[in-house]
N, C-alpha and C positions, 0 to 999 in steps of 0.2 A: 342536398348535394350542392355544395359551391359553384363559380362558376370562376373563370379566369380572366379578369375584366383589363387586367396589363396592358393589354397592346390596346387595348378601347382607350385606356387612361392616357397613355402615350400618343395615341393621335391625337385626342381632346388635348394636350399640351402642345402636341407638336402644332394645329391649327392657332393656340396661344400665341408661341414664339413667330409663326410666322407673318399672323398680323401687329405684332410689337417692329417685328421687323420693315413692313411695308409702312405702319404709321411712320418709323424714321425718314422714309425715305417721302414723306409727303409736307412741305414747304409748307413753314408759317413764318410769322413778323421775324421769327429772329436768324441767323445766320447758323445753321449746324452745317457741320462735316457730313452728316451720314446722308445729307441730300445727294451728297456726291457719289456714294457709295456704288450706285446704279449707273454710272457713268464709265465707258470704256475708250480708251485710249489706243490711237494703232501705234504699236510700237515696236519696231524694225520689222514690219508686215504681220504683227499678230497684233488682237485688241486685248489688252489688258486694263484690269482695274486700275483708276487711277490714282488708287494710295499705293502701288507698285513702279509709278515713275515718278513720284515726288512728294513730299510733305506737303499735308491739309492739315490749316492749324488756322481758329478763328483768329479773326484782329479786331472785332467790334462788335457789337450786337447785331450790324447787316452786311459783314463784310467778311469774306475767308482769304487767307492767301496760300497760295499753292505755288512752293518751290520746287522747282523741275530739277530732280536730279542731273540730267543734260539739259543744259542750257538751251538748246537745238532744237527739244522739242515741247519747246511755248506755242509755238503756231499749230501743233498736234492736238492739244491740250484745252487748246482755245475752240480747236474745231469738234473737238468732242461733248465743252459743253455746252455747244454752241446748238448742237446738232440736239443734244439733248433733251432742248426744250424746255428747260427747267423755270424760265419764268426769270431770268437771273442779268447780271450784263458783265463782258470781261473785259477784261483788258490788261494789254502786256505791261510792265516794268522792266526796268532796271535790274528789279530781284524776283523775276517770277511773273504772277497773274496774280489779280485780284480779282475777284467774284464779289460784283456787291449785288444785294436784295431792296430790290425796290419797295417802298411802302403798300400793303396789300390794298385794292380795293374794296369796297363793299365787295360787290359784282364776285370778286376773284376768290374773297373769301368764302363765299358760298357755293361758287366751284369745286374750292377746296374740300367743302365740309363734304358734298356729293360724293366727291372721291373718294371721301374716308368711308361715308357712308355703305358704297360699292364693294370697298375693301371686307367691311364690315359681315356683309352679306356673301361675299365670298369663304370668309370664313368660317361661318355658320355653315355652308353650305359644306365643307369638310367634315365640319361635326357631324353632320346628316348622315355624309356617306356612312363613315366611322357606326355612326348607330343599326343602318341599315345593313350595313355585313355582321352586325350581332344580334340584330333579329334573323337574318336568314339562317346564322348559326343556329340560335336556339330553338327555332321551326324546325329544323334537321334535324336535332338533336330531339327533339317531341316525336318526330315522325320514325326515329331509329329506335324510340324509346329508350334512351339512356338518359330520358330528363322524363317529367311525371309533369301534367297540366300544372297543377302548386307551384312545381318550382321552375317552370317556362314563364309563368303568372308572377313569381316574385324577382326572377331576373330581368326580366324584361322592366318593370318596375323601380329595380336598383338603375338598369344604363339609363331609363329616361331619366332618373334622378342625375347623374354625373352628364346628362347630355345637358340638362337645365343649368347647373351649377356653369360648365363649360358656356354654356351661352349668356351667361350671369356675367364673366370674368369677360367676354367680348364684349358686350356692352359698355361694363366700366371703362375699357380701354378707348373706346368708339369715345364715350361721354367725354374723360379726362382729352382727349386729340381733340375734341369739339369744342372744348372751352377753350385751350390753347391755342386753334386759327380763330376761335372770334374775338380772342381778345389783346 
């Protein structure tokens, strides 16, 4: 008898996209937009994302500028990534803010890699869950007997297989963000 492995497949992706997602938002030597991403802005008393009050557009390899659709709120803007934390330094213009990226240190680099690390293992740890709600499935389904030992024995053997392969594709992702802050 088959088994319906869909929504198993689907979290193992969806755990995918969402560490592709968190590696963007984790600072290396060069200047990306998507560090910003995570950055919210108060904007006539609500925080909003702040590619919602202005264009993020690179100017250099360590430098973003971000023009404020209102002029008014650069001192908003400033304070948000300011507050952020992002390891970054601002300042106002004429036309905007500039975000520039300072050269990373040894020391920072290795922070960073930790982080990625942490991300890494949080990851994984989705994939767990995901695995663990389809073994309690398929115990139920042995215990209701609408599945036979064999094929409890060969299911359960297929999601370890797609839980491996899913931890497979987290690691490459871990590796390639590894090589990219140390070098």
């Amino acid at each position: 008898m088959a088994y319906d492995f869909s929504n198993f497949k689907k979290s193992i992706a969806g755990a995918e996209e969402w560490l592709k997602k968190e590696f963007s938002g984790i600072r290396t030597g060069q200047a990306s937009p998507a560090l910003l991403d995570g950055v919210r802005v108060e904007s006539y008393g609500t925080p909003v994302p702040l590619s919602q009050v202005g264009s993020v557009t690179t100017e250099g390899a360590r430098t973003i500028r971000i023009t404020p659709w209102d002029a008014s709120q650069a001192k908003d803007i400033e304070k948000a990534i300011t507050l952020a934390d992002l390891g970054v330094s601002v300042s106002i213009d004429d036309k905007g803010l500039r975000v520039n990226f300072p050269e990373l240190t040894e020391d920072r680099r290795r922070d960073i890699v930790k982080m990625a690390k942490e991300r890494l293992e949080d990851g994984k740890k989705r994939v767990r869950v995901a695995r663990d709600e389809i073994m309690k499935d398929l115990q139920a389904k042995e215990k209701d007997g609408s599945l036979g030992k064999d094929d409890v024995y060969r299911h359960k053997n297929d999601a370890q297989k797609l839980v491996d392969e899913g931890n497979k594709k987290l690691e490459d992702l871990y590796e390639k963000k590894e090589k990219e802050i140390l070098s």
